[in-house]
Structure formats: C-alpha cells, structure tokens
C-alpha positions as CSV (number, residue, x, y, z in Angstrom):
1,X,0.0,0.0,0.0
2,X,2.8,2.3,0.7
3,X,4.2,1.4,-2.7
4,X,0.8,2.5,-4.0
5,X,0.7,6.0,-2.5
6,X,4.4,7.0,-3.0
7,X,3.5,6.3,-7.0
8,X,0.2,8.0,-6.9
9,X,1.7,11.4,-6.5
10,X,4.7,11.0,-8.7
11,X,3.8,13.3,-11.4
12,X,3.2,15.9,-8.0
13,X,6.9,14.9,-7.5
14,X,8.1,15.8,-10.6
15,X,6.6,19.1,-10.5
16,X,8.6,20.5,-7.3
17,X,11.6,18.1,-6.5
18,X,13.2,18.5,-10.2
19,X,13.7,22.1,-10.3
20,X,14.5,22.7,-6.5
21,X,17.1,20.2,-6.3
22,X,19.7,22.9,-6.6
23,X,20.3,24.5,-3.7
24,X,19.7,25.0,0.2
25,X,18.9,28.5,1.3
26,X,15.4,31.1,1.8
27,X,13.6,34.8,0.6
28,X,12.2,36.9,3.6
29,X,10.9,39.6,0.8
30,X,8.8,36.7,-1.2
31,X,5.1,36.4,-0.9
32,X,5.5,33.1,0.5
33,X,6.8,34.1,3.8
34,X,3.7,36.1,4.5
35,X,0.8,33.6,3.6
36,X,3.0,30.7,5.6
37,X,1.6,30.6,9.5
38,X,4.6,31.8,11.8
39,X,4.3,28.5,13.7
40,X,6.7,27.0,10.5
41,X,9.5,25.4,12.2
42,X,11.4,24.5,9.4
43,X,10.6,27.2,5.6
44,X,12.9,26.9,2.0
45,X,12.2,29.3,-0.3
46,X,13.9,30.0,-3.8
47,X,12.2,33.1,-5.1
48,X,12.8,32.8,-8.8
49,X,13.3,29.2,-9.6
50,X,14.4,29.9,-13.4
51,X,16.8,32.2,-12.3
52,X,18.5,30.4,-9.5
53,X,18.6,27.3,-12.2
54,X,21.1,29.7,-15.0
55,X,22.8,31.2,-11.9
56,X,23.8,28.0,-11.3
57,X,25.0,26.6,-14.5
58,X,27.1,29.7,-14.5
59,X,29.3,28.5,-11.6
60,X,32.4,27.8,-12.3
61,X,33.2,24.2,-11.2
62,X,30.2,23.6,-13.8
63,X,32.4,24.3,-16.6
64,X,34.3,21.8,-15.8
65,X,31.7,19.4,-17.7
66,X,33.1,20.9,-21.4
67,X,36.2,19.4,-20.9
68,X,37.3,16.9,-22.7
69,X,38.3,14.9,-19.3
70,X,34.4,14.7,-18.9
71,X,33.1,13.8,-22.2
72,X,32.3,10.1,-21.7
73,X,30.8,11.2,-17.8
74,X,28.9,14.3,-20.3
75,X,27.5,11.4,-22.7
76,X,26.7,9.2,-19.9
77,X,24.4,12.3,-18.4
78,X,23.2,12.5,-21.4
79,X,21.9,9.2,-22.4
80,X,20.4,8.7,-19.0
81,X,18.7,12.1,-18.7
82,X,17.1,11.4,-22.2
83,X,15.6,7.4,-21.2
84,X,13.9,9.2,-18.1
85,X,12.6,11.9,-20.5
86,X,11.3,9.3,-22.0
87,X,10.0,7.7,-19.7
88,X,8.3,10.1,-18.0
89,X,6.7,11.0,-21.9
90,X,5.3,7.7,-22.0
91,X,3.5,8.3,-18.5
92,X,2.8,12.1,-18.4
93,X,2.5,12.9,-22.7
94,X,5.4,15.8,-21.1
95,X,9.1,15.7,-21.8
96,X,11.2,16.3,-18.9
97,X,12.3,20.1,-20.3
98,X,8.2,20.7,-20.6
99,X,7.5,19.6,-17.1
100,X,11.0,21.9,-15.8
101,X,9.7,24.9,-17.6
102,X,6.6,24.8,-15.9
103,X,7.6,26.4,-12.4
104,X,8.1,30.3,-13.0
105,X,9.3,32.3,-10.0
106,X,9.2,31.5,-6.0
107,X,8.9,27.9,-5.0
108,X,8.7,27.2,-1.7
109,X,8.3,24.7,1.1
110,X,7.5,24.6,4.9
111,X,6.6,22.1,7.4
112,X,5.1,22.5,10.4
113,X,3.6,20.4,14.2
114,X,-0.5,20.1,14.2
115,X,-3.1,20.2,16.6
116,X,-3.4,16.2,14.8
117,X,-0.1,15.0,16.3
118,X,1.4,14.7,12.6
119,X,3.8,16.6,10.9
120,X,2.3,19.3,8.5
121,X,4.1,20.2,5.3
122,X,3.1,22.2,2.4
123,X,4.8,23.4,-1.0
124,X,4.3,26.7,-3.0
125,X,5.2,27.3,-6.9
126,X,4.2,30.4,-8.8
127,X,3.4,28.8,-12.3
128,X,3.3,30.7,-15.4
129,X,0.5,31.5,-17.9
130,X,-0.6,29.8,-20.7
131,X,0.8,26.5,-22.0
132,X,2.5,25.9,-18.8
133,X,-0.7,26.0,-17.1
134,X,-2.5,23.8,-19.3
135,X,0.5,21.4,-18.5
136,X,0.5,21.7,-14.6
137,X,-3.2,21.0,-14.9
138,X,-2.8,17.9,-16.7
139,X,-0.2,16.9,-14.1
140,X,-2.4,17.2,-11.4
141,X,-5.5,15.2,-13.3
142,X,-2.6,12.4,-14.0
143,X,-1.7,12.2,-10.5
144,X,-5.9,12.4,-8.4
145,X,-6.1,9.4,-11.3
146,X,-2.9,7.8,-9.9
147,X,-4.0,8.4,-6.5
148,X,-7.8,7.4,-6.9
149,X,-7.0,4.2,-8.6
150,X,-4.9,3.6,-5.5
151,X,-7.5,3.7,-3.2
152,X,-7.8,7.7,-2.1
153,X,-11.0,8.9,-0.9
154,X,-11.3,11.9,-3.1
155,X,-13.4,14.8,-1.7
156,X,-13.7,19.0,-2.8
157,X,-14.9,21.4,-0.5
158,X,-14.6,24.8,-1.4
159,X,-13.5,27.7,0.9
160,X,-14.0,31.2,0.2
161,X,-14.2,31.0,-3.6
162,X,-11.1,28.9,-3.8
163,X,-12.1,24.6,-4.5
164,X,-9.6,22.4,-2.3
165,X,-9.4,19.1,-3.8
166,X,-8.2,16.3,-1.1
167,X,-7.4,12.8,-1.4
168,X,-7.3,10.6,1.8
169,X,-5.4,7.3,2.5
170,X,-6.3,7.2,6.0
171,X,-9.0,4.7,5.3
172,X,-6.4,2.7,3.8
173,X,-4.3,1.2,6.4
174,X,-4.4,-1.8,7.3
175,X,-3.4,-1.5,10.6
176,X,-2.2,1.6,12.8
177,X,1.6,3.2,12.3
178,X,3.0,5.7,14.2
179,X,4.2,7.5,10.8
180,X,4.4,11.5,11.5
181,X,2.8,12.2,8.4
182,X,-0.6,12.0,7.4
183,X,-2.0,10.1,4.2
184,X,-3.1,12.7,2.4
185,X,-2.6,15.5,-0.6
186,X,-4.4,18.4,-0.7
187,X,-4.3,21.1,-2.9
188,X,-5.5,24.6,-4.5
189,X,-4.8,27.0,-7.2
190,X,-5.2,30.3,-6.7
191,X,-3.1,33.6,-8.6
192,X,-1.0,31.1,-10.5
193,X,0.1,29.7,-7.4
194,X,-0.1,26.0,-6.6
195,X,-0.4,24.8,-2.9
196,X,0.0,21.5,-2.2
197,X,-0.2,20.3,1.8
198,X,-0.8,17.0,3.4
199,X,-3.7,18.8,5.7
200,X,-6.4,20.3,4.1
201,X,-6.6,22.7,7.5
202,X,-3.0,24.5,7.0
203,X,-4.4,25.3,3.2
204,X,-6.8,27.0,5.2
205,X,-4.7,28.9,7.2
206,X,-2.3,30.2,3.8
207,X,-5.8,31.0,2.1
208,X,-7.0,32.9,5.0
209,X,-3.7,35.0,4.9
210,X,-3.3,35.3,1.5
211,X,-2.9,38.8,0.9
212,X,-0.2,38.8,3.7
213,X,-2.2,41.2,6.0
214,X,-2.9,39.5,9.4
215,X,0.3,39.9,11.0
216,X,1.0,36.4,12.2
217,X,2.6,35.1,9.4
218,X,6.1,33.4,9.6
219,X,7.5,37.2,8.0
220,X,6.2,38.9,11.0
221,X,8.4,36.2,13.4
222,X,11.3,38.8,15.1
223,X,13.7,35.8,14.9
224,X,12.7,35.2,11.1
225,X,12.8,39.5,10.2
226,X,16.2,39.3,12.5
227,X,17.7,36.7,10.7
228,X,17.3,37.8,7.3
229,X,17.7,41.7,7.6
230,X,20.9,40.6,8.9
231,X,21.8,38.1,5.8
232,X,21.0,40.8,3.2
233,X,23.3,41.7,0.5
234,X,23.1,45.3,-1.3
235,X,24.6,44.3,-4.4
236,X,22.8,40.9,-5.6
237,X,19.2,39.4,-4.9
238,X,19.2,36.6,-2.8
239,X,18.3,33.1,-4.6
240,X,17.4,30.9,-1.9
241,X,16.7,31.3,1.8
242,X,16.0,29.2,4.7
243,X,14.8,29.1,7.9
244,X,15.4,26.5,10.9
245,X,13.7,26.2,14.3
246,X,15.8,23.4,15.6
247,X,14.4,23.1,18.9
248,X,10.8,23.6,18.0
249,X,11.7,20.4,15.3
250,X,12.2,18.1,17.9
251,X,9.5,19.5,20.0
252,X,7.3,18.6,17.8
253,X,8.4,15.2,17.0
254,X,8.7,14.1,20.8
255,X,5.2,15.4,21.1
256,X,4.0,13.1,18.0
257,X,6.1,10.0,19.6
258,X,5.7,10.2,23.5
259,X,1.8,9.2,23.3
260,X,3.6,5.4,22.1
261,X,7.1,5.8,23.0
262,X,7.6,6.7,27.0
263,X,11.3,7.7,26.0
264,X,10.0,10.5,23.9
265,X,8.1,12.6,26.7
266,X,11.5,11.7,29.4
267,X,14.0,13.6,26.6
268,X,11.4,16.4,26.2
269,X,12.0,16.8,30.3
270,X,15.6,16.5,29.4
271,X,16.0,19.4,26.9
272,X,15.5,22.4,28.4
273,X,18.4,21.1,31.4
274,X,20.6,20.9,28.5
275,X,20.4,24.7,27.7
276,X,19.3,24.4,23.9
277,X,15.7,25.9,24.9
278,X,17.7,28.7,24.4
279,X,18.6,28.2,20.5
280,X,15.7,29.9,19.0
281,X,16.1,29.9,15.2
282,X,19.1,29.3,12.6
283,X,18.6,30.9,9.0
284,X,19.9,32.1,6.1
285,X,20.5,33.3,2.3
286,X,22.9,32.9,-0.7
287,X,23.6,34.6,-3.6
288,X,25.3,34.2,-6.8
289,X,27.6,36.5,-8.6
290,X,27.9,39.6,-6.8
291,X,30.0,42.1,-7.5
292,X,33.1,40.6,-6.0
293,X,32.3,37.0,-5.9
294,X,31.1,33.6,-7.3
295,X,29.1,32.7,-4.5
296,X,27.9,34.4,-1.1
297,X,26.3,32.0,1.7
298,X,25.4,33.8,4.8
299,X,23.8,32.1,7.6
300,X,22.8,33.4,11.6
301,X,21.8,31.3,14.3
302,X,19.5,33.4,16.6
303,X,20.7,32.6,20.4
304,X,18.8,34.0,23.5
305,X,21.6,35.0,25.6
306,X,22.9,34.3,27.8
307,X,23.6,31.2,27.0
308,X,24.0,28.0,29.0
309,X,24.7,23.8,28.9
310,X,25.5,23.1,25.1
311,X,25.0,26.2,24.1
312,X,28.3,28.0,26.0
313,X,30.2,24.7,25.6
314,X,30.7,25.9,22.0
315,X,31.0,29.7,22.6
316,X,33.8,31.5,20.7
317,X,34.7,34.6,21.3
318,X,36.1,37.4,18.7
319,X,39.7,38.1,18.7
320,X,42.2,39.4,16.1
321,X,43.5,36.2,14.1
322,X,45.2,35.4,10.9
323,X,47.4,32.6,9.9
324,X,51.4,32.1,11.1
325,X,53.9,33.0,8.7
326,X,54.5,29.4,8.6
327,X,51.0,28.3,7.3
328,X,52.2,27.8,3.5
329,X,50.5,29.2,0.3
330,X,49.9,25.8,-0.6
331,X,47.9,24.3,1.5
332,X,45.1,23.2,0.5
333,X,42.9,24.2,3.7
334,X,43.3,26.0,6.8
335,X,41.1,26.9,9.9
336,X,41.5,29.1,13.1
337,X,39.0,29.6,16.1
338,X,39.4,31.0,19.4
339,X,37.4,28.5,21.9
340,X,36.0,30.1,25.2
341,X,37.8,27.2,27.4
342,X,37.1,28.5,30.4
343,X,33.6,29.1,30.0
344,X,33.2,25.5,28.7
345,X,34.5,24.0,31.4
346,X,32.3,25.5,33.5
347,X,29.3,24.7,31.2
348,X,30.7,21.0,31.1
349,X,30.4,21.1,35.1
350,X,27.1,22.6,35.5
351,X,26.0,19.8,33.2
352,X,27.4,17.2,34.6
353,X,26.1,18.1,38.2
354,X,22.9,18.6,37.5
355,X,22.0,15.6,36.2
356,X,23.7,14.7,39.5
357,X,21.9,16.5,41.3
358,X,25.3,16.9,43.5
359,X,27.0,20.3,43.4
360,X,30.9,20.4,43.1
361,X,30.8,16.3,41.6
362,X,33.0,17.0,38.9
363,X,35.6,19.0,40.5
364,X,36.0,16.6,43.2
365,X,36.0,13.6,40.7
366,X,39.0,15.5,38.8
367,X,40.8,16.6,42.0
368,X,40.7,13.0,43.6
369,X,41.7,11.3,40.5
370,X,45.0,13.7,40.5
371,X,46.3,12.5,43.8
372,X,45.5,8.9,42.7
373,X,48.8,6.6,43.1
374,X,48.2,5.1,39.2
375,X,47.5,8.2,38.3
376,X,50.0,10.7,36.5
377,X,49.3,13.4,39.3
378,X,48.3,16.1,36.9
379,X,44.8,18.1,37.3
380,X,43.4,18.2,34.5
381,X,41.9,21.6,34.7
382,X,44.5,23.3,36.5
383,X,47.5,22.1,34.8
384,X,45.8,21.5,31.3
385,X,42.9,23.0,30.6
386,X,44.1,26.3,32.7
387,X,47.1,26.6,30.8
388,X,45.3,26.7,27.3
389,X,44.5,29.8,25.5
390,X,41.6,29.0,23.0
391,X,43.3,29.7,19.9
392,X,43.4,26.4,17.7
393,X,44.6,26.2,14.0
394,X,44.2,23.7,12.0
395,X,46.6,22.8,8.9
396,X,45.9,20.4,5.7
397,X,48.2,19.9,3.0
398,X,48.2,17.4,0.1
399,X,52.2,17.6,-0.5
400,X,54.2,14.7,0.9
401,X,57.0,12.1,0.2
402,X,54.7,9.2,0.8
403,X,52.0,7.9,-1.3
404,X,49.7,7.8,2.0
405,X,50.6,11.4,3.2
406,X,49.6,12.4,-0.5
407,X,46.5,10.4,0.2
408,X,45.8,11.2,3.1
409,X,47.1,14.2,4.0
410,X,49.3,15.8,6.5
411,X,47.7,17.8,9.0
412,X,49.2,20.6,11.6
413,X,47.6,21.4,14.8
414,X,48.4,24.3,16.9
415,X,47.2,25.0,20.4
416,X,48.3,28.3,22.1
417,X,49.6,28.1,25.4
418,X,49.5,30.8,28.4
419,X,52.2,29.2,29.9
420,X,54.7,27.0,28.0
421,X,57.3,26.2,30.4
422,X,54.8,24.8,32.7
423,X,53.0,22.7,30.1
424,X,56.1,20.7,28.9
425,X,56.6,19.7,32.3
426,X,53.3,18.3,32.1
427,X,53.9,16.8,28.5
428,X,57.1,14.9,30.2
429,X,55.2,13.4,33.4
430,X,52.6,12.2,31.0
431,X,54.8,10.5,28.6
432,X,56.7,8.8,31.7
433,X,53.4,7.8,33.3
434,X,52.3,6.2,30.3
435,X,55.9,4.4,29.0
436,X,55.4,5.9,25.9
437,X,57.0,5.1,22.6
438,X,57.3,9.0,21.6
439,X,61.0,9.5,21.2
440,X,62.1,13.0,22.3
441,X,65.5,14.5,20.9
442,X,66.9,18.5,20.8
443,X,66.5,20.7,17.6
444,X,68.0,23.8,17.9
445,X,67.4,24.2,21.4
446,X,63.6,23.0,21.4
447,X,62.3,19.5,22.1
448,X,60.9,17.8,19.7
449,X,58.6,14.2,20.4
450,X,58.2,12.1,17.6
451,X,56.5,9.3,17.2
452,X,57.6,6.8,14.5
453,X,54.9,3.9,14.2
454,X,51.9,4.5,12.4
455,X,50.7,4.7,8.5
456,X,52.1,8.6,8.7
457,X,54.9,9.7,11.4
458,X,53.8,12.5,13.4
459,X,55.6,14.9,16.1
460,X,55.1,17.7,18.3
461,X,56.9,20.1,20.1
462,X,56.2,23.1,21.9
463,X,57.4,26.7,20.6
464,X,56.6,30.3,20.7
465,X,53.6,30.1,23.3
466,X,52.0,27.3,21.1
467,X,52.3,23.4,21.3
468,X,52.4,22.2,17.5
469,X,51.7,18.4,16.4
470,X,52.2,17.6,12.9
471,X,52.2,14.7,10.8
472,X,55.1,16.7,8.6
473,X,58.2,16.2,10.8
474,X,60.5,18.7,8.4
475,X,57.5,20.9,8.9
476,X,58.3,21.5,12.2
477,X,61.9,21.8,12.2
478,X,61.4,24.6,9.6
479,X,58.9,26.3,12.1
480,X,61.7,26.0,14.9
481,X,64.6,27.2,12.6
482,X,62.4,30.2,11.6
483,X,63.1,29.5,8.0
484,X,60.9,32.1,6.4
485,X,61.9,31.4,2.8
486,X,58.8,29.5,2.0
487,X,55.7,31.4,0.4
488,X,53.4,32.5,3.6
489,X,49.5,31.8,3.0
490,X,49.1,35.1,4.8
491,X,51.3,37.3,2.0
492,X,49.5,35.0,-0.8
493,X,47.8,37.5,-3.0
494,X,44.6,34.8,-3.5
495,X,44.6,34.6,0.4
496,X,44.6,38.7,0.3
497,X,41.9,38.8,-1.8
498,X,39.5,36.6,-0.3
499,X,40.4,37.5,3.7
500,X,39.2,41.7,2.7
501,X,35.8,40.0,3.8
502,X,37.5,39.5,7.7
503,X,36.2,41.5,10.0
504,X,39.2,42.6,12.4
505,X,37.9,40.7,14.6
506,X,36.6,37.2,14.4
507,X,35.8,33.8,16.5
508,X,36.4,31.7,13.4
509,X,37.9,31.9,10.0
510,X,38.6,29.4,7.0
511,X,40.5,28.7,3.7
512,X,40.1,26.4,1.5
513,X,41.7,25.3,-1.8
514,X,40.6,22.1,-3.7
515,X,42.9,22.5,-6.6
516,X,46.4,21.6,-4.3
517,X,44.7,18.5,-3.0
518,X,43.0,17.6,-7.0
519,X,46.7,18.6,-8.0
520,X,49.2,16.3,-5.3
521,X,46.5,13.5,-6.6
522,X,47.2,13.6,-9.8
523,X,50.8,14.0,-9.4
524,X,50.6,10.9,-7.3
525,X,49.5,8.9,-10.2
526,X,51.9,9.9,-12.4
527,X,54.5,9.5,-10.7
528,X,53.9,5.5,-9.3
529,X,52.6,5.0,-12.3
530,X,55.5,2.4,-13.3
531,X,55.7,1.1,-9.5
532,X,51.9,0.9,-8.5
533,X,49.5,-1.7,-10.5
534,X,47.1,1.3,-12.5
535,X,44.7,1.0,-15.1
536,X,46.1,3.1,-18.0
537,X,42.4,4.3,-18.3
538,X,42.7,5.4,-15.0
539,X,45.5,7.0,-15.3
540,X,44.6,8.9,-18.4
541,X,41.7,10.1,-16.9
542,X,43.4,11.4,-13.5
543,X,46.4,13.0,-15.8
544,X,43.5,15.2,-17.7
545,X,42.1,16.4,-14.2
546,X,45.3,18.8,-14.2
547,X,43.3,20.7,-17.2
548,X,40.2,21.2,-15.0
549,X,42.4,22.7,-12.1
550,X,41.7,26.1,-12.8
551,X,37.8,25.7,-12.2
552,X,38.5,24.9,-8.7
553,X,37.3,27.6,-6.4
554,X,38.9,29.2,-3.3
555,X,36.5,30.0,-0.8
556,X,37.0,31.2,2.8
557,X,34.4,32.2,5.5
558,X,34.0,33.7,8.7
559,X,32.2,33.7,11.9
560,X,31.6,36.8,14.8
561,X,29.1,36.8,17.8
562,X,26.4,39.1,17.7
563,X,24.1,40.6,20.3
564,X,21.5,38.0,19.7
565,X,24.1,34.6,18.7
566,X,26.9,34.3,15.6
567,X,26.6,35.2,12.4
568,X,28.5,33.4,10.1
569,X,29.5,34.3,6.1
570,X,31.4,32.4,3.5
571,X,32.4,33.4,-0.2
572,X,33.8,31.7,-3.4
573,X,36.0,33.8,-5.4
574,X,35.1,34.6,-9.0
575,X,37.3,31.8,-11.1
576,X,36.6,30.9,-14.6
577,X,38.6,29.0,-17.2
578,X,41.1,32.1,-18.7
C-alpha cells in the first residue's frame, strides 16, 4: 500500500523536486513568507526558480563538464537524462524540459507540528500563464487518477471561492503506524500559485492570509525578520533562503512519539536542562555572482543569551587572528578559532552536576583522580585546561614524500599556550606515566617528540607560546629554525583577496583550496605509475584532471558573535577558465 501511495503522486513529484534540487537557502521579501503561518518550524524558499537554475549553471566548477576529461561522464548524463525523458513521456505525454519549464518564479516549502499529532508540510510554486498552465493542470489530473486508482478517498470542498481538492489514504491502512505524516494530498490553485499540503486545515490557514495582511505570518516572526535583515546583500538578490527552528523540530516530533514511546516525553524533560531551549532559530541566504564574488552563503543562528549547557560549551569569542607566517600558500585548507575554554568548562560542570543533582561532583572527581597513586598526578583543569588559551589552528596539505601522506594528508595542529614552560613539564610526566613510545630528541634548542609507528609519522613540540603536532616532521623543524623562505598563506595575494571579507575581529575563519589536494593526486598517479598496478584508463583520466584545475574555487568564510548569537559568512572567489 505504501508502494501505491508513493506512485500516486509521482507526477506531483516531478513538479517540485526537479527544479529545486539545486540548492539550500530562503527569501524573507517573497510572498510566501507572508501567507505561511509563523508556527513554521522549518521554511525553503527559492524566489525565482528559473533564475536560480542559470545562476547555477554559470558556476564555475560547472564548466568543468566541457572538458574533454568529462566527455564520456557528459554522454553518460546524457543518455540517461534522455531514457527518463522518455519515460516520464510515455506516463505524463510531457518531456522532462516541458514539465522543468513549468515552475516560473518562488517555490517554496515549509513544514510545520499540528493540533493532529502529525507533521504538517506544504509546498508553494508560482506557475506561469498559458501552456504551462494547461500542462500543470494535466499533471495534477494524471496524479488524483494515480491516486484514486490507489485507493484515495477523493473529496472538494470549497472555501472562500477557492475549491480544495483532497485525497485521503487514512481509510487505507491496514493496521495503525506511528508514521508523523498523514495520508493525504491536498491542494488549491489560486493567482497562478499552486499549494499542495498534506492537511487540508494549513491550506486553510495560507488562504485565509493570503494577501499577507494578518500579521502572524512566519514574516512577521522577530527571529525570522532578525535573521534575514541581517543576511542581506546590497549588491545581488538573494536566490534561496532558509529558515530552521531546531528546537521547536524536535519538540514537535517528541510530542508526535511520546503518546507510544515513554522515551519521547522523558528527553522532552531532558532538553531544556541541556540549555538548547535557548537556540531559538538558525537561517539564512545565498547569492550568486555579486560584485566581487562567485558565491555568497550567509547564515545566523539566533541565540537567546545568555547562553548556557551546550550552548556555551561551544561559545567562541572574537579576537584578532590570521594565519602564522609558517601556514604555506599551498595548502590546501586552513582553519582558526578561538574557543572560550574556560567558560566551557564550567558549562561541562554545571552539566554534569545537574544531572547529579550533586553540586561540586565534577571537580571533586577531577581533584581526587589527580592525587591517585596510578594516576599521572596532573589536574586536569588546573595544569591542562588552565594553561590553554583557546586559539586552535588547524593545517591540511596534500604535499608529501609518501604515497599515504599524499592520500591522506598531512595535517598541523596548533594549540596556544598561556604558559609553555609549565606545560612541557606536564607533557614529560605524561609521557613517563604512560611508557610511551614517543622519542624526544633537541633541535636547535627546542624539544621535539616524535613518534615513528603509524601509517604517517607525526611529532610535536612546543614553541613560541603554542604546542604544534604535525604529521610533517620537516614541517616543524622549519617552524623551529624560523626559515621564512617559504611562500606564507598570509602574504599569498589569492589569500589577500578573499580575507578583505574578515572583519578585524573574528571567533572563526577558514580557507580552502581544492585544486592543491586535486593537483598532489594527480601528481601521485603519475608518478607510481611504473611502480603501483594502475589502469592506463585510470590513469589517463586522472592525468587530464590537471586541465580542470583552474575551475577549482577558493572559498573562505568567517564567523563573529552578535548581540543576539553568531553570524557566520562564506564566499567563493570569481574563477573561470582564462
């Protein structure tokens, strides 16, 4: 039976999923966001479909496809695009492109907790005039015959003017499930607007607001108007949005579940100890081709402060950061974030004793465990955690001697330090409490720990306020020399370019560049070719990747804190094929 109802609204399928399968964001200005009900926990909006679909092919990595390196993947494409054209001919009398050109500017989608204990959801297209009508029409009498002949109850009722047609499959099960959604499609038309729901009562509720007037529509939420007056852009229109309520999700899905499930209503207790109550909304929009870049994604997660449980565990605040003049221009990505240790700590406590119930439980655990006689007699918030800034970096690089490090990678990590001196005597007491197989020896006056076993060697030492682990031994003994002569990441012009978005201030920032990793690969193959079994087809096809190179984007991003949570932004640079 389920088989039945998934194929009884297949041609309704075709309709939205095709053209909205390219991308994730949401458009506070669209008419959409003023008919949906501001109970909407979870709202995607693109508000011109056809539009977002050429942006889109526009992008750079998409160029790609005319290479010659992808003309039997290109054919491939090609020959299976056309068989479900085909196919879907032979059951609709519409070509794929026919049915794709029907949608004509916002599409939308939005789901939502009922007074029925089942998830609501319901879909919006603006449809053009003319043939494309005639064609959506025909869709729709396909799919109420698909769904009739599968045993729907079919019913109209008609509600100020506007006829709601509604099919049912409630009467067909054959035995109770504790599914979330409800059997049933219903629909309107109305101002060349389709509006498909699975409850007849939430088309109801976008009719009666229609016109956008009532004031307690999801545009009138002060997290939604928030959210998105903060992710506007002056220089491009936005071509998707989106909208999360993450706690009011789950809400709603305990509340469906703990009638059956006796778990359900004891996490719902659980969640507001764990401080998430307190995460009220996460949103967003992107944006293609604005003055300065490829591609703009800008996302804020709406926080009612202050914060606590979870929620400060993962608090970071803004400080000046950029990379070390030892970060190389060829890496292939790099990360920094300065971590509110402290505060997490305490979060991590408050949690852990209220569950408890036994103020001061963790503190004692961690104090008695350090004057244990197996133990290594280090506190591990006083001596560790204390002595630790916040500021992490992470380093990724595809270069390497190895066929695994080329793989794999080789990573850096670098912790500061508030107290170096201190900390190595804590790195030495753990290493001889543990008989470790690190082997320490002297470099230039610093002490380096290496440890040789593994698929990749790594080491770490600890220098200039920061303790550094690597998987790049040389890597580190050109940090400790101060050998300057390699190209910095911070003085590489690309890096310049794309870092004018910083703010001078920032809890996180990132760099990414997938043409040094695509690049070591291919290098890789070429040169084990003669020593490692590889298919010549293989290897042709990797060796004509290095032509595509130059499509690869660089994108970075950036996140601050804001009066009401983070707001986060990240970019692609402009790259085509010249």
């Amino acid at each position: 039976m389920r088989k039945s109802f998934l194929l009884s609204v297949f041609c309704l399928t075709q309709i939205f999923l095709l053209p909205g399968i390219q991308d994730s964001a949401v458009q506070a200005s669209g008419q959409m966001a003023r008919r949906i009900p501001a109970d909407s926990y979870f709202y995607l909006t693109m508000p011109d479909i056809k539009n977002l679909v050429e942006q889109w092919k526009k992008r750079s990595v998409l160029q790609m496809l005319d290479e010659p390196a992808f003309a039997d993947f290109n054919q491939k494409l090609k020959t299976n695009y056309e068989k479900a054209s085909r196919e879907i001919e032979q059951k609709t009398g519409y070509s794929l492109a026919t049915i794709w050109d029907v949608p004509s500017g916002e599409v939308s989608i939005s789901a939502f907790n009922t007074s029925d204990d089942h998830i609501g959801s319901v879909a919006l297209m603006e449809y053009g005039a003319g043939e494309s009508s005639v064609v959506l029409k025909k869709l729709l009498g396909l799919a109420a015959d698909e769904m009739t002949n599968g045993g729907a109850s079919r019913s109209i009722k008609s509600v100020r003017g506007t006829i709601f047609r509604i099919y049912s499959f409630e009467e067909t099960r054959q035995t109770p499930d504790s599914s979330p959604f409800a059997r049933k499609v219903a629909y309107f038309l109305k101002d060349n607007t389709l509006v498909i729901s699975n409850d007849d009562k939430l088309l109801e509720s976008i009719l009666t607001n229609w016109e956008g007037r009532k004031g307690d529509s999801l545009a009138d939420n002060k997290e939604f108007q928030y959210i998105f007056n903060k992710c506007a852009q002056k220089d491009a229109a936005a071509s998707t949005h989106w909208y999360l309520n993450p706690v009011g999700t789950i809400q709603s899905t305990l509340d469906i579940y703990k009638k059956s499930e006796p778990m359900a209503g004891m996490a719902q207790g659980v969640l507001p100890s764990l401080g998430i109550s307190n995460l009220k909304a996460v949103g967003g929009s992107a944006y293609f081709f604005t003055r300065d870049y490829e591609f703009i994604s800008k996302t804020f997660t709406y926080v009612k402060l202050p914060g606590y449980g979870l929620i400060e565990i993962f608090r970071c605040p803004a400080v000046a950061q950029q990379p070390p003049w030892w970060v190389s221009n060829q890496c292939s990505s790099y990360y920094s974030f300065n971590w509110a240790i402290d505060d997490a700590y305490q979060a991590v406590e408050s949690l852990h004793d209220g569950f408890r119930v036994n103020p001061g439980a963790l503190a004692q655990a961690i104090d008695d465990y350090s004057k244990q006689e197996d133990s290594p007699k280090i506190h591990l918030k006083k001596d560790i955690l204390d002595n630790l800034t916040g500021r992490i970096q992470i380093i990724a690089t595809q270069q390497g001697e190895e066929i695994a490090e080329q793989l794999l990678g080789r990573y850096t990590v670098a912790v500061g330090l508030k107290n170096p001196e201190a900390f190595q005597k804590i790195m030495h007491a753990l290493l001889e409490w543990n008989d470790s197989k690190i082997a320490t020896r002297e470099f230039q006056g610093t002490t380096l720990y290496e440890y040789p076993e593994g698929l990749i060697p790594a080491a770490f030492c600890i220098t200039d306020n920061t303790l550094i682990a690597s998987t790049n031994v040389k890597a580190l003994e050109k940090i400790i020399r101060n050998d300057r002569q390699t190209d910095s990441l911070v003085d590489d012009p690309n890096y310049k370019k794309i870092s004018q978005i910083f703010p001078t201030k920032t809890s996180i920032i990132s760099y990414q560049r997938l043409d040094t990793s695509i690049l070591a690969i291919t290098q890789l193959f070429q040169k084990n070719k003669d020593s490692v079994d590889i298919d010549e087809d293989i290897l042709s096809q990797f060796q004509d990747l290095e032509g595509v190179i130059k499509y690869l984007p660089i994108t970075a991003g950036y996140t601050v804190p804001d009066d009401h949570g983070f707001f986060s932004v990240r970019v692609t640079m402009k790259k085509t094929a010249e």
